[in-house]
MIVO-984336 format. One record per residue (C-alpha): residue in one letter; residue number from 1; x, y, z. Coordinates in steps of 0.1 Angstrom, whole numbers, plus 5000, padded with zeros to 4 digits. Each point is the difference from the previous one (the first is absolute). Example, Ala and Ser with C-alpha at 12.3 -4.5 7.8 and 13.67 -1.06 7.14 Angstrom:
<nodes>
   rest    nr      x      y      z
      A     1   5123   4955   5078
      S     2   5014   5034   4993
</nodes>
This chain:
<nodes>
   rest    nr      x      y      z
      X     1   3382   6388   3483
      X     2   4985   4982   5032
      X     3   5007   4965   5005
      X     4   4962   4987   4993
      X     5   4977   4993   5022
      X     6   4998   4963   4990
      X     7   5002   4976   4973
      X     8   4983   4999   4963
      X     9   4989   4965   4997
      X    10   5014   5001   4963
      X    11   5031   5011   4982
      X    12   5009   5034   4986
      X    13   4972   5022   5019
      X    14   5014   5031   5016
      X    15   4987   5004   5033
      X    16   4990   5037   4996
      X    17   4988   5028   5029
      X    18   4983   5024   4988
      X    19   5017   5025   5022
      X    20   5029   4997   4980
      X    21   4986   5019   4974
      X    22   4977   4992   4967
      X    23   5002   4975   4973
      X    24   5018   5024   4983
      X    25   5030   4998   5019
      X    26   5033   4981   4990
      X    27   4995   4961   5009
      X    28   5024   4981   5019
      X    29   4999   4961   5001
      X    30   4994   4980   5028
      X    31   5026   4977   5013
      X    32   4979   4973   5019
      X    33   4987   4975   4986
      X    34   4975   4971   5017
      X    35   4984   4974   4983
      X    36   4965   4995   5005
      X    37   4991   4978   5034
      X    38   4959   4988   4991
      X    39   5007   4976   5033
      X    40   4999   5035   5022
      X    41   4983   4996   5025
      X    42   4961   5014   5000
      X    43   4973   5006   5026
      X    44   4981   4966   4995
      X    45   4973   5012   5024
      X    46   4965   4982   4985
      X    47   4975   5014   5024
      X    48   4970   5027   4992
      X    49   5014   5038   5013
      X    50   4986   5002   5030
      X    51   5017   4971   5014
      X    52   5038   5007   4988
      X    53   5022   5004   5023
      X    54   5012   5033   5006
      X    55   4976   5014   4972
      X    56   4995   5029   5020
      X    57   5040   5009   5000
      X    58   5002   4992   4961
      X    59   4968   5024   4997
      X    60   5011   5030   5014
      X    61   5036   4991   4982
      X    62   4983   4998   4968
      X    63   4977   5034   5002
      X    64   5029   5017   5014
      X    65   5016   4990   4969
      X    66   4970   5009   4976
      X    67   4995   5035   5017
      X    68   5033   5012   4999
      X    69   5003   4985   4960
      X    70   4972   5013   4987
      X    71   5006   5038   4996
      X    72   5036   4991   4986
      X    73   4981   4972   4975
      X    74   4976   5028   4989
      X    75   5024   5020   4996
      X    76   5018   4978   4977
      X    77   4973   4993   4980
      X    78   4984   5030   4994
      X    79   5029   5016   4994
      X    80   5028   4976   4988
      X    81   4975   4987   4971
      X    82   4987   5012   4969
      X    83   4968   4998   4998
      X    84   4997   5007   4965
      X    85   5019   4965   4997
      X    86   5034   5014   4984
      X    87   5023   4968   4982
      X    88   5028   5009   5026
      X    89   5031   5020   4993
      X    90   5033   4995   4981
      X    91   5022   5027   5015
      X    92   5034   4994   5010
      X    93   5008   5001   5034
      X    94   5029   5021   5011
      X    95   5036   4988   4993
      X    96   4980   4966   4991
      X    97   4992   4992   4959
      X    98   4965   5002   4986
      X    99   4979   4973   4993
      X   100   4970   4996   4977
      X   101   4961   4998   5017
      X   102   4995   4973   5019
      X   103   5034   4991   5008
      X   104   5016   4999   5034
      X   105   5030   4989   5020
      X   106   4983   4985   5030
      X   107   4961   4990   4995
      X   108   4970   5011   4985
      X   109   4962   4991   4994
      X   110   4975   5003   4974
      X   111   4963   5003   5004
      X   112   4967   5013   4983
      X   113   5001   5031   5028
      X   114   5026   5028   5015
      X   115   4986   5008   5029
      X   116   5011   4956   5006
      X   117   5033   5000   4984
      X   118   5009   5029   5021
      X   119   4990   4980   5030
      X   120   5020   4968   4990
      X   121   5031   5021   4991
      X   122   4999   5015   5032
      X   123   4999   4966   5014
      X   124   5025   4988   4986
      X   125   5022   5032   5007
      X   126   4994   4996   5038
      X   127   5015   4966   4994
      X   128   4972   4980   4993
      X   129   5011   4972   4973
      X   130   4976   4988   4970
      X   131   4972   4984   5020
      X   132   5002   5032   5023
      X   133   4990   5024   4967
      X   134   4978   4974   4984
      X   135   4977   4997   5027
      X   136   5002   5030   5014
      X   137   4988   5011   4963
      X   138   4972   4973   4997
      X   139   4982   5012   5030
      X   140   5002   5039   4985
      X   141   4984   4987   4970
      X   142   4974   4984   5022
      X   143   4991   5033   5010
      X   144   5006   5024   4964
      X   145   4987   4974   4980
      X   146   4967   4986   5009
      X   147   4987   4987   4969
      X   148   5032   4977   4993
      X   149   5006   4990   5030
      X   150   5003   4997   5040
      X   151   4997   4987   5032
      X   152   4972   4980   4981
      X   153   5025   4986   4975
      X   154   5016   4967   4987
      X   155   5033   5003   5002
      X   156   5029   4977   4982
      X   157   5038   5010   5004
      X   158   5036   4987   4991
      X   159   5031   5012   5017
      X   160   5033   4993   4989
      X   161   5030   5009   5023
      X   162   5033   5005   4985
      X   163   5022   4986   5031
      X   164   4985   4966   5001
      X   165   4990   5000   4963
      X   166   4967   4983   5009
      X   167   4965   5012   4986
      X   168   4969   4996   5023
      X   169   4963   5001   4990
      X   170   4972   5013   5021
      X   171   4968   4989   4997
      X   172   4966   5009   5013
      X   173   4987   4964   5000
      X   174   4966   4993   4983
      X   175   4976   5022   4988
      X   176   4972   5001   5033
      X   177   4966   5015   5006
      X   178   4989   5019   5028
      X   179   4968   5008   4988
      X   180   4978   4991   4969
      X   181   5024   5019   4971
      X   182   5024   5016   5024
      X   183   5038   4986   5005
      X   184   5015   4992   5033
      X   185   5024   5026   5001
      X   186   5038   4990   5003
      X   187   5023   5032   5000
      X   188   5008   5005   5034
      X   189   5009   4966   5007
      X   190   5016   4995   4968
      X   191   5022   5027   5005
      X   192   5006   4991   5036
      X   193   5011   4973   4994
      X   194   5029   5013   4969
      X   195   5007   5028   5021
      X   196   5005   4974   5033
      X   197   5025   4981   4985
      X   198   5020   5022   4977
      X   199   4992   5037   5010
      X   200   5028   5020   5019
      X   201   4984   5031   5012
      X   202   4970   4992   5029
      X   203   4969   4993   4987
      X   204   4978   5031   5016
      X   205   5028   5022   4984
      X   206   4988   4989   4965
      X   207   4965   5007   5003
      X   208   5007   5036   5018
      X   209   4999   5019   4960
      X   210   4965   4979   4994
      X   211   4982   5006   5033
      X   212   5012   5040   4996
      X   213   4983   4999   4962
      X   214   4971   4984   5011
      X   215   4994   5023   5035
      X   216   5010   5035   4983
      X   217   4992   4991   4968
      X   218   5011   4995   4960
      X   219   4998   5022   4971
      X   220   4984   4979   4977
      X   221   5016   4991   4967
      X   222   4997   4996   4958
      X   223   4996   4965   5011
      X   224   4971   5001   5027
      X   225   4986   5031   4984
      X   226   4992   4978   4965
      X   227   4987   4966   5019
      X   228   4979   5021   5019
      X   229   4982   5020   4967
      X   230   5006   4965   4981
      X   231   4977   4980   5031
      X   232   4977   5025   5018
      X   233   5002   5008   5038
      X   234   4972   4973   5011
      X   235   5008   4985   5028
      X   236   5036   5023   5004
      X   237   4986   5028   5017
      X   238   5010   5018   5022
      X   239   5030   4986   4996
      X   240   5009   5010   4964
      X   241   4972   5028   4997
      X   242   4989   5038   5003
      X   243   4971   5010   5024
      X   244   4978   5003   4966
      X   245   5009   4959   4990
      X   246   5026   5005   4971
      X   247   5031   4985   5001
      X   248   5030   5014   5009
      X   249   5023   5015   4971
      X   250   5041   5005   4998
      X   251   5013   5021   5027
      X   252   4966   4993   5024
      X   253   5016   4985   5037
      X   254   4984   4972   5012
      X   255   5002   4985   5035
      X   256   4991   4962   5016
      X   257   5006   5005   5035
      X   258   4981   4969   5004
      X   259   5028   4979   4981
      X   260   5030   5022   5019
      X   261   4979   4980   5035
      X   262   5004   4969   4984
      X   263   5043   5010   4984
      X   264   5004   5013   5038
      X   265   4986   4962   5018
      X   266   5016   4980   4968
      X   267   5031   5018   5014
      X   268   5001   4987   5034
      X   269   4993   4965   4986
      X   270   5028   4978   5008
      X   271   4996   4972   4978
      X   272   4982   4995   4968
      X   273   4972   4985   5012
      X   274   4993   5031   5020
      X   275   5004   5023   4975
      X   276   4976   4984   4982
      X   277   4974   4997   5029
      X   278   5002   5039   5005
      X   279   4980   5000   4971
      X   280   4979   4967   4996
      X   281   4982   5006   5035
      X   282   4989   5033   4987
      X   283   4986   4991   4969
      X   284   4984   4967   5008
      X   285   4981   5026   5027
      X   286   4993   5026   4969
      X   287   4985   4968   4979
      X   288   4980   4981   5029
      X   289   5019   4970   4995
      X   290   5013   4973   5023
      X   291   5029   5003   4986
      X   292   5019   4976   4972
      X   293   5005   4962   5009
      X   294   5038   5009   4994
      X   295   5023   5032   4993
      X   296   5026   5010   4981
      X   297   5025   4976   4990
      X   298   5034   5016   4987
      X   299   5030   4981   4991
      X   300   5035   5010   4993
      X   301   5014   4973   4979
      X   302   5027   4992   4974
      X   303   4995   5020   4968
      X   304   4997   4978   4968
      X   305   5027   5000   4980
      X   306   5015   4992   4964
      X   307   5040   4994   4990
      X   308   5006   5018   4968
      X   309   5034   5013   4982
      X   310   4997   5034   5014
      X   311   4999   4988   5034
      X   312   4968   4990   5023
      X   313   4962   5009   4994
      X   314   4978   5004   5033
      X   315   4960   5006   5002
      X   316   4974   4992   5024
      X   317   4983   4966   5000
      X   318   4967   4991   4995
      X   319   4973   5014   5002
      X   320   5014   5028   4986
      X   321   5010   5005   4962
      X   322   5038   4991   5010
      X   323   4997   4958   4985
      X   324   4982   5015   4968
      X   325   5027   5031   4994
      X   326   5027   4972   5001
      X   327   4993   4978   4981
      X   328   4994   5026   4968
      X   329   5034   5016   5012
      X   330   5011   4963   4997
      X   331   4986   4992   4966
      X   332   5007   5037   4986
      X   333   5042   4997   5013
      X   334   5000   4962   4984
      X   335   4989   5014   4966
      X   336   5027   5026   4999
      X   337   4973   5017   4976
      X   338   4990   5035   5004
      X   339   4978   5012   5035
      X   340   4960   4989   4999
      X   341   4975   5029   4990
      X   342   4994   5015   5036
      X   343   4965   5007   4988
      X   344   4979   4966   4992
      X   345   4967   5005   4990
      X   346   4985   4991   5034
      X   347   4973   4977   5004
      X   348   4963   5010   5001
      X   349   5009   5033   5018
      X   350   5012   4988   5034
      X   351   4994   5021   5026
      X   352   5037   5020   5009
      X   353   5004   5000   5039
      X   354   5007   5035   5015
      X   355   5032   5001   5017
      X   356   5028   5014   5012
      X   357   5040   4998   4994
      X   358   5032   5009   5017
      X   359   5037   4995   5006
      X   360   5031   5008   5014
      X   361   5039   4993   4996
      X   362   5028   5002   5022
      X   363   5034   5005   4975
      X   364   5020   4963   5015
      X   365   4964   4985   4985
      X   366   4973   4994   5021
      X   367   4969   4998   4989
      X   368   4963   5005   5010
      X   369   4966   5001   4976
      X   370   4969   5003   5015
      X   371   4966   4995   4980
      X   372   4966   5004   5013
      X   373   4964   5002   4990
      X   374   4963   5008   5012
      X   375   4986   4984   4966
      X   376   4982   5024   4991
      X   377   5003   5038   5000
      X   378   4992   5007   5040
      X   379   4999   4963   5006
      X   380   4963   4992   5011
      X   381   4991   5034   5003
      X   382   4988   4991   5037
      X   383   5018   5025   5023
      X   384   5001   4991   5035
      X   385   4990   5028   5024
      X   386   5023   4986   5030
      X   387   5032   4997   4981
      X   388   4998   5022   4970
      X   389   5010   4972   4977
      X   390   4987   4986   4965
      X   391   4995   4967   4999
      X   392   5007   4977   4967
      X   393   4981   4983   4977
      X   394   5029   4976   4995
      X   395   4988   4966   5014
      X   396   5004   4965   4999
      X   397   4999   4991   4961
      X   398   5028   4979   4977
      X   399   5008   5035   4982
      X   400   5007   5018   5034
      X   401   5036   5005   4997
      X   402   5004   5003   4966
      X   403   5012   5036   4999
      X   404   5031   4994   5021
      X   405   5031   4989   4987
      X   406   5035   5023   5012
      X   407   5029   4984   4983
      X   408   5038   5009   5010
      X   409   5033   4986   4981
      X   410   5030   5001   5021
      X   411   5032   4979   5001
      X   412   5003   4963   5012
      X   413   5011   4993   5035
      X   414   5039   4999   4990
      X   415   4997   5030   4975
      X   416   5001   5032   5024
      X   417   5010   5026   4976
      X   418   4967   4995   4974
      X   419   4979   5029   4995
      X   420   4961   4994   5016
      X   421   4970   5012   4980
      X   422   4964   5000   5015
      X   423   4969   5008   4979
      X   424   4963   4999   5012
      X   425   4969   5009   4984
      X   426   4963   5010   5005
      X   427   4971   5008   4986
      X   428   5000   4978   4964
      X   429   4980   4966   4999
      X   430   5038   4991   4975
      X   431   5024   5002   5029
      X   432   5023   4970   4998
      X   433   5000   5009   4961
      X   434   5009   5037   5010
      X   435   5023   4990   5024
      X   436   5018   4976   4971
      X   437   5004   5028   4977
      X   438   5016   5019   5024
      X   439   5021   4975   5012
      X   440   5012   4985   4967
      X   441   5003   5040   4986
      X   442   5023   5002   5027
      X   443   5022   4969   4997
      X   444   5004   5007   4957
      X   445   5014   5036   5011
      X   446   5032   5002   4977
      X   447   5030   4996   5019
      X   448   5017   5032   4986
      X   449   4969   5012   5023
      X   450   5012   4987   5031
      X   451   5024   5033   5014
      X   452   4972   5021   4989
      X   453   4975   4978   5020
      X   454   5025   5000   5029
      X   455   4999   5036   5000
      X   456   4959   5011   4994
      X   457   4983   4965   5008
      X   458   4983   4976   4982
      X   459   4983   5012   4972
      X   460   4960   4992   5010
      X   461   4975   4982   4980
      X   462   4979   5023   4980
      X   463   4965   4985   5001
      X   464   4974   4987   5027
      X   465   4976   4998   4974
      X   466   4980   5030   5003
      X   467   4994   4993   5039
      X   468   5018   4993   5027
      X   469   5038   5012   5018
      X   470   5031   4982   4996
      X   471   5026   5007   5022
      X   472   5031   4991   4999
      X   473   5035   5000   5026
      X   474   5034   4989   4999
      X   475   5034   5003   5015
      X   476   5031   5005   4974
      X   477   5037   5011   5010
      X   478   4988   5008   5033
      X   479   4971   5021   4992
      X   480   4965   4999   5008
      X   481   4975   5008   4966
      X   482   4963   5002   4998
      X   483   4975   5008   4974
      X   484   4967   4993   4989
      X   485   4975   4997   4967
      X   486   4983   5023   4996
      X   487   5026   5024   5015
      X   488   4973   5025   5010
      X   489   4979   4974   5024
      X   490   5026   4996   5027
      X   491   5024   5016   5023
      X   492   5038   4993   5010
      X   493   5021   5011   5029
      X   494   5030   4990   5010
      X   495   5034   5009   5015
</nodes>
């Protein structure tokens, strides 16, 4: 094998080249490993493009870049990936041992559609790490998945990484308007900003899969395909329509080259602020506005956290749902008594926020989960003719966040040999109580169970109450495993 062509910011990834031959091939291990540097140094240029210095160099750097990548990324994707959304594969590899779906030597990722987790395994393949795949996944969905979520998202995150056993939240700050019922949107700079300080492959080489999927196009999915009969194609079309005004069905490609314009500037951007502005200009221009009194306001911060027997619990902090899902783990772990119903009778019918899930896993136990949301199914409904973006109806109110809660249990700082389990959940006004269940169904596993968990994963929870994805990720005797209730909704790759 060829020495690499450069460092995996976590443990246990094998820096893979595609021209050595397919997934399929034996695996060797790499020997090198460097532990994450987030005080690397970073292009802290602040002014508008125009006036950068040597913008012009990093421009035709970056197209060059984009040009050459884009008929290998379409390539890849159309393809590499299923598009019937298959569960992944359990063959053995040669001379290797087989393993059951969804588990892995190296890495792999979950999320709610193939045509993504094809994306992020390939990211992580080229020797991307965790954050690499995660985000490089989150912007696909931005495109596939319009009515859960996108560049006109919230997004909340929590990373865990396995060499310096430290969990980190990111937030998008407070809910904000930009316009009466329509949400600031946050993605790009959230993302930036994750990406910026823990990401290992360059930034425009993540969004290369989602600008190629927005410019050629998408073959739209089960997903998609039942928002779109479930909501009606006002205000979507052309963009998810036929000539004649229907919506598109299963198999129908769709294209937004107006979004790939904005991927293709976001790209170029080299700070978060910037990546945010390629798309804030634009719309503010679509809406006739002046413009909001302030923008986005992303934070990467500690991730809350609980001691417990079985080692360390870590959510996001408020506003999300992370204070509220620990202190019920808290309370349901003190009793000792059997795991809460997942299913409470919910109060006066809240409305359930439409969102969207994913993660990934690297097999030495880092961690990233990723939850978004437009509010409602295709956000606001307003589609902005500049940008090809949906913006959200998720603004400034108490109950804003609620929806968000990812939750990982991993090993204290001194404890470097603990298993680490993430779970994260959409789509059910119950989350903290669904993510309990699971938790606690977990943690009362018998331990006659434990080589058989070792070997398949943890078993997943069984119910998201009618509604909703679970998914669930862990790293066990140096394997990666993934899964997801219900089974069907979601798709896992890995290597």
């Amino acid at each position: 094998m060829e020495p690499p062509a450069g460092p995996v910011l976590y443990q246990k990834l094998l820096l893979w080249d595609p021209s050595l031959g397919s997934e399929d091939d034996e695996e060797e291990e790499t020997s090198e490993l460097v532990a994450p540097d987030t005080r690397r140094p970073h292009d802290s240029l602040g002014n508008k493009f125009g006036g950068l210095p040597g913008a012009w160099a990093r421009l035709g750097a970056a197209l060059l870049l984009l040009v050459v990548a884009f008929s290998l990324a379409a390539r890849q994707l159309y393809t590499g990936a299923d598009p019937t959304g298959s569960l992944g594969s359990a063959a053995p590899r040669p001379g290797g041992h087989p393993h059951h779906p969804g588990v892995y030597h190296h890495g792999a990722i979950v999320s709610p559609a193939a045509t993504c987790s094809h994306l992020g395994r390939e990211l992580l393949a080229a020797g991307g790490n965790v954050v690499d795949a995660g985000v490089g996944a989150a912007l696909c969905l931005a495109v596939v998945h319009p009515h859960a979520t996108g560049l006109g998202a919230m997004f909340w995150g929590l990373f865990h990484n396995s060499t310096s056993r430290s969990s980190t939240a990111l937030t998008s700050g407070p809910a904000q308007t930009l316009g009466p019922g329509l949400g600031l949107p946050t993605a790009l700079s959230t993302l930036r900003l994750l990406h910026m300080h823990f990401g290992h492959l360059p930034w425009s080489r993540l969004l290369v899969g989602p600008t190629t999927l927005a410019r050629e196009g998408f073959l739209v999915d089960a997903a998609l395909a039942a928002a779109l009969a479930a909501r009606g194609t006002k205000g979507l079309c052309p963009l998810l329509c036929h000539a004649d005004g229907t919506p598109l069905g299963p198999g129908a490609r769709a294209t937004n080259p107006k979004l790939a314009a904005v991927l293709l500037r976001a790209a170029l951007a080299p700070t978060p602020d910037l990546a945010g502005d390629a798309l804030l200009s634009l719309l503010v221009r679509d809406l006739g506005l002046q413009g909001p009194s302030s923008g986005p306001t992303p934070a990467l911060e500690p991730a809350l956290q609980l001691a417990v027997t079985q080692g360390v619990l870590s959510t996001t902090p408020s506003p999300s749902a992370g204070p509220e899902l620990l202190t019920v783990l808290e309370a349901a772990l003190r009793s000792g008594g059997p795991s809460p119903d997942p299913c409470p009778a919910p109060p006066q019918a809240p409305v359930t926020p439409v969102g969207s899930v994913l993660a990934t896993i690297d097999s030495s136990g880092s961690v990233l989960l990723l939850a978004s949301s437009l509010n409602s199914s295709f956000g606001s409904g307003h589609l902005s003719p500049s940008t090809g973006v949906l913006l959200s109806n998720l603004v400034a109110k108490p109950m804003a966040s609620a929806w968000a809660c990812p939750l990982i249990l991993h090993g204290g700082a001194d404890d470097t040999e603990a298993d680490v389990l993430g779970l994260v959940a959409s789509g059910t006004p119950a989350v903290a109580s669904v993510m309990t269940h699971a938790l606690l169904s977990h943690l009362a596993a018998p331990q006659t169970q434990a080589q058989t968990q070792h070997q398949q994963g943890p078993t997943p929870s069984t119910s998201v109450c009618g509604q909703g994805i679970l998914l669930q990720v862990a790293a066990q005797a140096e394997h990666a495993h993934v899964s997801s209730v219900p089974s069907s909704c979601c798709t896992f790759q890995g290597f």
